[in-house]
N, CA, C and O of each residue as an XYZ file, in Angstrom:
548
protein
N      -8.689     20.857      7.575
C      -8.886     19.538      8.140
C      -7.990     19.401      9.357
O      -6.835     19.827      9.339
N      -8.615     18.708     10.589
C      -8.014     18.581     11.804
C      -6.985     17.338     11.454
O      -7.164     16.410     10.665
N      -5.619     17.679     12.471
C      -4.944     16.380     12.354
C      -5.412     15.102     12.875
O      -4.794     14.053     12.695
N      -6.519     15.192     13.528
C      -7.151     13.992     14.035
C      -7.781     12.914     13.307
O      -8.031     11.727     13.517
N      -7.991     13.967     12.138
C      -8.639     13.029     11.044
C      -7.480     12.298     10.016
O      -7.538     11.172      9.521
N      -6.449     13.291      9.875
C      -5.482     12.447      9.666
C      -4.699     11.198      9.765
O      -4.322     10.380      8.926
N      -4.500     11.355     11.744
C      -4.029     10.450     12.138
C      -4.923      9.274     12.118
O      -4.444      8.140     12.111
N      -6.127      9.474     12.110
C      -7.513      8.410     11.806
C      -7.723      7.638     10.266
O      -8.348      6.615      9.988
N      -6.827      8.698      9.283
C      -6.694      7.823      7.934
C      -5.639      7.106      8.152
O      -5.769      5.970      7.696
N      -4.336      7.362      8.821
C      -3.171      6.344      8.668
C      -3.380      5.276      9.688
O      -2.930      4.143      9.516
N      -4.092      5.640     10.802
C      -4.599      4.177     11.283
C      -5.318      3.215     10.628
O      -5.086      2.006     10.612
N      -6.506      4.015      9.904
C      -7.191      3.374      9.088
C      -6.444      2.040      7.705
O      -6.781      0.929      7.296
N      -5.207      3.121      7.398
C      -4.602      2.567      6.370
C      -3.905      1.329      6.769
O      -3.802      0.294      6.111
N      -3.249      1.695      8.433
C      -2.075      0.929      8.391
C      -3.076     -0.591      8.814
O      -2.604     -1.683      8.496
N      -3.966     -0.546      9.284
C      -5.001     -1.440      9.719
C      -5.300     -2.785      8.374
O      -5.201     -4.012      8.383
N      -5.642     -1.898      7.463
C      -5.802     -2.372      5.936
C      -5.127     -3.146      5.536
O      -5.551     -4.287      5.353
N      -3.731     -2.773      5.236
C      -2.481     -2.983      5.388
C      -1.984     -4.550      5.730
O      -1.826     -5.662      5.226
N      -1.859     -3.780      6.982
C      -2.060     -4.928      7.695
C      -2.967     -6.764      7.588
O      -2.537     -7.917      7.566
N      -4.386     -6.120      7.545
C      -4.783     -7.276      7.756
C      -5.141     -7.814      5.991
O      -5.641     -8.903      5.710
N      -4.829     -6.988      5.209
C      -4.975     -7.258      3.986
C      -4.133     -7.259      2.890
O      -4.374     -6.780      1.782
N      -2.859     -7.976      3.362
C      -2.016     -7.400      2.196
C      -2.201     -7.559      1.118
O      -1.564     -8.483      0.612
N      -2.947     -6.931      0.407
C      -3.822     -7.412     -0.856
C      -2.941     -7.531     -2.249
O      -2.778     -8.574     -2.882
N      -2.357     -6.105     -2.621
C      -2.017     -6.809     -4.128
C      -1.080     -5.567     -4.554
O      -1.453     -4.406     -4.383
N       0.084     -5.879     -5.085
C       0.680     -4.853     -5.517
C       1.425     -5.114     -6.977
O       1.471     -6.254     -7.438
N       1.884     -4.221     -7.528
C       2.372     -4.400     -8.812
C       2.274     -3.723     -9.875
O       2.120     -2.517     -9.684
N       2.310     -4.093    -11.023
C       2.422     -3.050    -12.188
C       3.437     -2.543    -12.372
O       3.532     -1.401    -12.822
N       4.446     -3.300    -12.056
C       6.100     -2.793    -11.877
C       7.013     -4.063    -12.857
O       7.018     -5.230    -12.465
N       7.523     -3.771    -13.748
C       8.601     -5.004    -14.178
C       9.734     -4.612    -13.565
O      10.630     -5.453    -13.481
N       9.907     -3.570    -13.128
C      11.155     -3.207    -12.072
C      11.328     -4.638    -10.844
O      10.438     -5.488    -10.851
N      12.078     -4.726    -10.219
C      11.890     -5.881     -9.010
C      10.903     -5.650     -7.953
O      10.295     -4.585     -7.838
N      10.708     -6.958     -6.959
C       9.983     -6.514     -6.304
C       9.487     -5.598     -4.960
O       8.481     -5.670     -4.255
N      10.388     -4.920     -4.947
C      10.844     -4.268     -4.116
C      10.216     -2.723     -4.651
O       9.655     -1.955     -3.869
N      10.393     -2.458     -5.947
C       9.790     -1.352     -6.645
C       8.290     -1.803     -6.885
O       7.445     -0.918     -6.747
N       7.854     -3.081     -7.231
C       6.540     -2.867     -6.770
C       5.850     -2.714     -5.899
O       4.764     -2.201     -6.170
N       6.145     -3.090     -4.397
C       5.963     -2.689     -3.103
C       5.701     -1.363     -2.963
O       4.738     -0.756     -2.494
N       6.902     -0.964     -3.535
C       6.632      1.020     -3.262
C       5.757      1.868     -3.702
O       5.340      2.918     -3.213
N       5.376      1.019     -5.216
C       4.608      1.930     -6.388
C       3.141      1.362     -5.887
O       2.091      1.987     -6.042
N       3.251      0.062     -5.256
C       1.492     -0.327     -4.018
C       1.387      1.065     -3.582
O       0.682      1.883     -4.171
N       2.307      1.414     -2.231
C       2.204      2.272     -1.324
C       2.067      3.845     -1.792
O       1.481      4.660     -1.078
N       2.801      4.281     -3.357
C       2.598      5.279     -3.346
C       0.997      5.600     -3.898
O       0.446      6.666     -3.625
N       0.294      4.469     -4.757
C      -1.016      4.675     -5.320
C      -2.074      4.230     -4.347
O      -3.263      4.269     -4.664
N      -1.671      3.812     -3.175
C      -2.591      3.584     -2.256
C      -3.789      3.890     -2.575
O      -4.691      3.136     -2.940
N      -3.806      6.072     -2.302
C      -5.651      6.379     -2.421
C      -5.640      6.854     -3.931
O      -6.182      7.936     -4.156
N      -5.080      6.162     -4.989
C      -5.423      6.649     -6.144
C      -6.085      5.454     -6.907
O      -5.884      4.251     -6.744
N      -6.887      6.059     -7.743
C      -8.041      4.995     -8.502
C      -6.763      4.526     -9.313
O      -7.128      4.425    -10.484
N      -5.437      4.201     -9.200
C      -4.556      3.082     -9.955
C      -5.022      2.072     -9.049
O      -5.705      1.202     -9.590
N      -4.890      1.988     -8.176
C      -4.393      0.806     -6.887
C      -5.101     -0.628     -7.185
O      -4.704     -1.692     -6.711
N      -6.094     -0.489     -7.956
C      -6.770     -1.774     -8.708
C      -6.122     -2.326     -9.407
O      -6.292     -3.533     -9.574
N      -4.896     -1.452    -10.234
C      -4.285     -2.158    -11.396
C      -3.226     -2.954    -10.338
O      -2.405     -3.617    -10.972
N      -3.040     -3.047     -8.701
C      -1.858     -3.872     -8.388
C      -2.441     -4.771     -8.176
O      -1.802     -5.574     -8.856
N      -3.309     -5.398     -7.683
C      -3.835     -6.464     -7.510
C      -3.432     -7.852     -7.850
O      -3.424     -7.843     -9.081
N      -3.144     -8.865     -7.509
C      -2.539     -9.985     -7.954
C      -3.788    -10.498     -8.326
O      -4.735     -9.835     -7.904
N      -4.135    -11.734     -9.159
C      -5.337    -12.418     -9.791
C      -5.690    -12.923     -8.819
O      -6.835    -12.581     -8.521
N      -4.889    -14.132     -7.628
C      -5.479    -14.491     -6.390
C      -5.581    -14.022     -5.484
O      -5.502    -14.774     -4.513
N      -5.858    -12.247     -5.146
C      -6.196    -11.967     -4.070
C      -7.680    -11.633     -4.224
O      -7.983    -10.885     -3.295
N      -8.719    -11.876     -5.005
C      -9.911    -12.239     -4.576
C     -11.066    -11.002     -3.854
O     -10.821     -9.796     -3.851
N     -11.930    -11.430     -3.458
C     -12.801    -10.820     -2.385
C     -12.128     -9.601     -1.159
O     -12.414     -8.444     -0.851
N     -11.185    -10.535     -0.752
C     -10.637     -9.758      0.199
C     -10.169     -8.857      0.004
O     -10.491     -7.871      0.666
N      -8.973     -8.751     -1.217
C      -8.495     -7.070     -1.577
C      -9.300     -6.105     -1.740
O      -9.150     -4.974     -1.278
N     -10.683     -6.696     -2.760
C     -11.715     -5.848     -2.804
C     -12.220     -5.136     -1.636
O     -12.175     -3.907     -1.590
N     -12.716     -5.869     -0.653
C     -12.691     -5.002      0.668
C     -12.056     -4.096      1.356
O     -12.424     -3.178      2.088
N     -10.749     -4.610      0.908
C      -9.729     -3.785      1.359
C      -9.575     -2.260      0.797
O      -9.501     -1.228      1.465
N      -9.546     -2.428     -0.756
C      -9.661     -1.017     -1.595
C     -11.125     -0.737     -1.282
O     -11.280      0.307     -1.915
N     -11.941     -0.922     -0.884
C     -13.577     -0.530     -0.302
C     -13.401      0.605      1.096
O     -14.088      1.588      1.373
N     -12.094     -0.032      1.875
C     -11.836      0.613      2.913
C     -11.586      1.539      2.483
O     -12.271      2.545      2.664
N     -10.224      1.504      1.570
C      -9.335      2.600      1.014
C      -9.676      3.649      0.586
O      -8.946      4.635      0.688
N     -11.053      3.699     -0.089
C     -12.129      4.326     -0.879
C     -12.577      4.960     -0.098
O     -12.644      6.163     -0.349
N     -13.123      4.440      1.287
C     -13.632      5.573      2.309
C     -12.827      6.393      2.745
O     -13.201      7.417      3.318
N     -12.098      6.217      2.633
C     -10.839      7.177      3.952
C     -11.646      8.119      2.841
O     -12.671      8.719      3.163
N     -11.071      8.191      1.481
C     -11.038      9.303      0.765
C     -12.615     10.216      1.033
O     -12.791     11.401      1.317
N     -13.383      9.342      0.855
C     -14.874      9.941      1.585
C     -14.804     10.364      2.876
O     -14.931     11.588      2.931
N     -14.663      9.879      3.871
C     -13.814     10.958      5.179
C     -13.511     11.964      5.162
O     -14.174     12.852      5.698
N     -12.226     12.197      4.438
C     -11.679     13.280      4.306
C     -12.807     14.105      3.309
O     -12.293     15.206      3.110
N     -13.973     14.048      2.680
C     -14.657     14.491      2.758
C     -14.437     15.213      0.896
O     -14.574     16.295      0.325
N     -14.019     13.762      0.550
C     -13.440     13.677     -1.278
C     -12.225     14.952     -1.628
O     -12.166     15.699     -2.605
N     -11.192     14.842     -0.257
C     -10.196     15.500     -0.731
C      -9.001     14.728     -1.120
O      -8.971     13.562     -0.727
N      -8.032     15.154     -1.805
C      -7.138     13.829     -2.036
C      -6.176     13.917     -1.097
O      -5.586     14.891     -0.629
N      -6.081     12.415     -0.828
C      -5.276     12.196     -0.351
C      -3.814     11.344     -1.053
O      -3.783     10.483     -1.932
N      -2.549     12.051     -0.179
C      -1.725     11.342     -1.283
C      -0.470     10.577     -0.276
O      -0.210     11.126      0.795
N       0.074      9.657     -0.561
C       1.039      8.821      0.185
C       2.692      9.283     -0.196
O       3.165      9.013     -1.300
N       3.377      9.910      0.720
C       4.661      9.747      0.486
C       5.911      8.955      1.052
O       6.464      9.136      2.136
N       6.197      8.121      0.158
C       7.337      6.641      0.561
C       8.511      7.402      1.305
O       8.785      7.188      2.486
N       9.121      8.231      0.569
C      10.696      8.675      0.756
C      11.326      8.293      2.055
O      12.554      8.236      2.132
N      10.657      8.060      2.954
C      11.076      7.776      4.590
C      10.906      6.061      4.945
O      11.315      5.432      5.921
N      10.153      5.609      3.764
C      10.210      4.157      3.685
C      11.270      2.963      3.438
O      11.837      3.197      2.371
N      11.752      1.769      4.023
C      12.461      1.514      3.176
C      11.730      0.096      2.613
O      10.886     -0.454      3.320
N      12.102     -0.455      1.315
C      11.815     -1.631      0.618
C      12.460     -2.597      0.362
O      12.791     -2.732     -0.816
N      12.906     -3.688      1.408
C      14.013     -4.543      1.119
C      13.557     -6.120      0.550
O      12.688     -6.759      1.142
N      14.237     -6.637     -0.630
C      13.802     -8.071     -0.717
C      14.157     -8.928     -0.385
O      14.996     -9.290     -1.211
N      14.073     -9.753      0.532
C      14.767    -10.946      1.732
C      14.558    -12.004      0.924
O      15.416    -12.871      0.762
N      13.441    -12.022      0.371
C      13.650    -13.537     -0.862
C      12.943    -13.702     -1.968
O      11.724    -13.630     -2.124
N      13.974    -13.978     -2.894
C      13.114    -14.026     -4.275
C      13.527    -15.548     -4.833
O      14.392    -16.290     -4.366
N      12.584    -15.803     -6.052
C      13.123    -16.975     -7.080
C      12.327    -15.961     -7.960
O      11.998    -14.777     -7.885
N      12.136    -17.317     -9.095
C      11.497    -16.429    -10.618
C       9.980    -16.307    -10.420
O       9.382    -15.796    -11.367
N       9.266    -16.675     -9.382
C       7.912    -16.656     -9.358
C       7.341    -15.833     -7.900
O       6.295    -15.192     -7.802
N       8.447    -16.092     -6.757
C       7.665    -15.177     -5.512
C       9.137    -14.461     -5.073
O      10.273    -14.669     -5.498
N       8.777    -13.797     -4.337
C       9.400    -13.008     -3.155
C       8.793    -12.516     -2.016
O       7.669    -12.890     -1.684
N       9.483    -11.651     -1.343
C       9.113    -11.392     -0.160
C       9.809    -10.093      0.426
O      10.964    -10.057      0.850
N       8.989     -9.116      0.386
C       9.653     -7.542      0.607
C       9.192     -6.994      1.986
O       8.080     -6.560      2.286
N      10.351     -7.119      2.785
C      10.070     -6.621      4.038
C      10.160     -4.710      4.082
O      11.227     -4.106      3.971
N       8.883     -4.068      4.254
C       8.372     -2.888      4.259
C       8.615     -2.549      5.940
O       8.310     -3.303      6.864
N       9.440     -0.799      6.082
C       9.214     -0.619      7.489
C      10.024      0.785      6.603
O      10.480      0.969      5.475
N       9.805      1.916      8.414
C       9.866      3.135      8.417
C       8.843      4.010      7.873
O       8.092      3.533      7.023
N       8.674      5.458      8.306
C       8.508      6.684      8.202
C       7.358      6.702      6.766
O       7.816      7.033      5.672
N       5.941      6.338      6.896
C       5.105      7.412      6.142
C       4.906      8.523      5.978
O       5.548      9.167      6.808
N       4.060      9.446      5.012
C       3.622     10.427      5.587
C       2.422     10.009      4.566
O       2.388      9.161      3.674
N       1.510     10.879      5.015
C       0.137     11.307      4.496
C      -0.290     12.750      4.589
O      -0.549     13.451      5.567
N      -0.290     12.980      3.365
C      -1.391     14.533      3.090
C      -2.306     14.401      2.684
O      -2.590     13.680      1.727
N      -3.408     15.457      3.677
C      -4.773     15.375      3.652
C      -5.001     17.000      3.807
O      -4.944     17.606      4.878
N      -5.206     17.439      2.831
C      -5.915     18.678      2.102
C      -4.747     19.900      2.854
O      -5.037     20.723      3.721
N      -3.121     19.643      2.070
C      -2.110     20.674      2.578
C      -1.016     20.272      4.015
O       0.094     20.733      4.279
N      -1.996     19.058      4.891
C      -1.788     19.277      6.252
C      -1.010     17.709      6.063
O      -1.616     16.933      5.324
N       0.098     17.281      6.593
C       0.767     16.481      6.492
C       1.365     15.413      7.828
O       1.561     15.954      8.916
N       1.585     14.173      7.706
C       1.379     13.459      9.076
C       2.623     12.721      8.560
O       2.724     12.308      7.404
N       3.691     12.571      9.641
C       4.311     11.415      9.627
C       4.273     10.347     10.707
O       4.638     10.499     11.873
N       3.842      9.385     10.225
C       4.330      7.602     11.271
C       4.742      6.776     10.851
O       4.558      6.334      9.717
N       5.663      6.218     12.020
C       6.492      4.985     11.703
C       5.247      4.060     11.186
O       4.064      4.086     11.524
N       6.044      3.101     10.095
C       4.777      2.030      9.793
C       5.579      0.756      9.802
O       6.633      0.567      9.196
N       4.733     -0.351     10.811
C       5.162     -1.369     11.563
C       5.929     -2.029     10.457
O       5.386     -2.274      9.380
N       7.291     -2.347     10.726
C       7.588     -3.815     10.104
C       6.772     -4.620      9.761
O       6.054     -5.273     10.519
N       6.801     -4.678      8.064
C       5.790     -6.050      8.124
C       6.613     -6.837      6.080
O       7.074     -6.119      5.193
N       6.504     -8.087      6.048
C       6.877     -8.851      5.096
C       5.651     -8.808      4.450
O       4.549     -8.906      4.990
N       5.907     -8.647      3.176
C       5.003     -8.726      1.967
C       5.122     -9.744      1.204
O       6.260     -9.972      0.796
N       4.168    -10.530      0.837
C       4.405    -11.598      0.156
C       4.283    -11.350     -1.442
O       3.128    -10.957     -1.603
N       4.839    -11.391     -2.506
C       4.923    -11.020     -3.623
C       4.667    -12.313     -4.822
O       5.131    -13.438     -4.636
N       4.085    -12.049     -5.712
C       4.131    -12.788     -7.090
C       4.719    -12.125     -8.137
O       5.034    -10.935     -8.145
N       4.901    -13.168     -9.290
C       5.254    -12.224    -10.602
C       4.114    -13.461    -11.341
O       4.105    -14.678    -11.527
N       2.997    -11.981    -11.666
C       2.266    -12.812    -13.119
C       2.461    -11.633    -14.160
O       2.601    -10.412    -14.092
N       2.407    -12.488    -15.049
C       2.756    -11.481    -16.682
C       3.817    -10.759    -16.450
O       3.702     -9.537    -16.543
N       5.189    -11.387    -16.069
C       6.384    -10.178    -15.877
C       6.236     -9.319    -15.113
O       7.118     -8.460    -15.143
N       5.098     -9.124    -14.090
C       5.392     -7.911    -13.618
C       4.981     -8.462    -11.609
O       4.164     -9.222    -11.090
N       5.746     -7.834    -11.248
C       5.760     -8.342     -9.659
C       4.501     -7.661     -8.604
O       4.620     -6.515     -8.170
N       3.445     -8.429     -8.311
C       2.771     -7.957     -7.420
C       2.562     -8.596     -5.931
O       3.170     -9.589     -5.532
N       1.694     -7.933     -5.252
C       1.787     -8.792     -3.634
C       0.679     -9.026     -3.476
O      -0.312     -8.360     -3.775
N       0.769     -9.988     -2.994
C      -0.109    -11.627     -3.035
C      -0.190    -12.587     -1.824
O       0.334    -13.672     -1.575
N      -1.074    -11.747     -1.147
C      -1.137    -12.497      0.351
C      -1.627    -11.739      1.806
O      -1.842    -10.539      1.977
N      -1.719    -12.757      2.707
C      -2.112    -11.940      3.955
C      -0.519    -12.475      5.133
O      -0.421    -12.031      6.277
């Protein structure tokens, strides 16, 4: 696989991302560890289980996107590595927070590996059933 197609899934992703911050979680860890465990299941058939209850229609689209990349790449897996990420929580109470996500992705796509900076951006977070997910655009 060309790196072009690569760099065409992490645009793809960071796009998503971006305009969808759909839903993260499945973590009773804080929210800061659910943020990460979003990003690391990105293209894995978990990524449904982060979903917050009110993100609706739209996340769905969003994991619809997510779903293609993997068809792109032409049903090879693709896998997300955080380690260059960082996950900070700027504000919490007992019901929301807010985890500002920035630095260094990478993405592997069949062996061949990409790193980009990924934009500063605040995540808006819930906790339903004890466990912290992100919940918002």
């Amino acid at each position: 696989m060309k790196l072009s197609k690569i760099a065409l899934i992490i645009a793809v992703m960071v796009m998503v991302v971006s305009l969808f911050v759909v839903g993260c979680g499945g973590s009773s860890g804080g929210p800061a560890d659910a943020a990460r465990d979003f990003f690391k299941n990105m293209f894995s058939d978990k990524v449904g289980d982060y979903i917050c209850k009110s993100a609706g229609d739209e996340a769905m689209q969003a994991l619809g996107m997510l779903g293609a990349l993997s068809t792109m790449a032409g049903g090879v897996k693709i896998e997300m590595n955080t380690d260059g990420m960082k996950f900070q929580t700027v504000k919490e109470d007992d019901k929301k927070a807010v985890v500002k996500v920035s630095g260094k992705m990478k993405i592997s796509v069949a062996g061949q590996t990409m790193e980009e900076e990924f934009p500063e951006q605040e995540i808006p977070m819930v906790k339903e059933d004890g466990k912290w997910k992100v919940c918002g655009m």
